[in-house]
N, C-alpha and C positions, 0 to 999 in steps of 0.2 A: 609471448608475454601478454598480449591484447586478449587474446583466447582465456586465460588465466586470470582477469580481471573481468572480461565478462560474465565470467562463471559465479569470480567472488561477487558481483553486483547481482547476478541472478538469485543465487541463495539469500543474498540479505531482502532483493525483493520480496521472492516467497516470506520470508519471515515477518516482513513486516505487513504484507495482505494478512497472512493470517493471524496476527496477535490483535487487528485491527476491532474494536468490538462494532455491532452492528446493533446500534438504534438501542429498543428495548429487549433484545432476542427473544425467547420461547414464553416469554412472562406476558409478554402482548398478544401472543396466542392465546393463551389460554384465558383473556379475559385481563389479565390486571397491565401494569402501566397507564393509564388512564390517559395519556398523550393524546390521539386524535391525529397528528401530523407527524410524517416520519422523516422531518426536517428538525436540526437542531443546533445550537450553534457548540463548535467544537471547543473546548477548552484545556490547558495546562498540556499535561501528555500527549492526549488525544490530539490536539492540533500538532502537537510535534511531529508524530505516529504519522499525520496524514502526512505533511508533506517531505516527511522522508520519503515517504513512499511515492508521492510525485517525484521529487527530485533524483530518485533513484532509478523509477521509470525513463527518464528521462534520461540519463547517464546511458543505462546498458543501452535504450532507440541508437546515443550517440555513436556507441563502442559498436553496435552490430553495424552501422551505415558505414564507420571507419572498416570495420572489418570484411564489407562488403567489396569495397574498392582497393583494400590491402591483396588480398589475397586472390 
């Protein structure tokens, strides 16, 4: 059963790194965004987004440490 929630917390991990946006993406390559710092501060979704994704990292670190001394 622990095995089986690890997995569901690992999927949800992966999903939420990648829906994650990053900064200005390819538009700062190539010249436009005009920013100068690739610090910002997070808001609405995107704050949500992030610490899902802490809190989730943080979950499965818990589930694999249990599941280290489980098994």
């Amino acid at each position: 059963m622990l095995v089986i929630g690890q997995v569901a917390i690992s999927i949800i991990l992966i999903v939420l790194v990648l829906i994650q946006e990053r900064g200005e993406g390819l538009g700062a390559l190539f010249g436009g965004g005009g920013g100068g710092t690739p610090y910002h501060t997070r808001r609405g979704l995107e704050k949500v987004i992030f610490w899902s994704t802490i809190i989730s990292a943080v979950i499965f670190a818990v589930l694999a440490i249990i599941n280290l001394f489980i098994i």
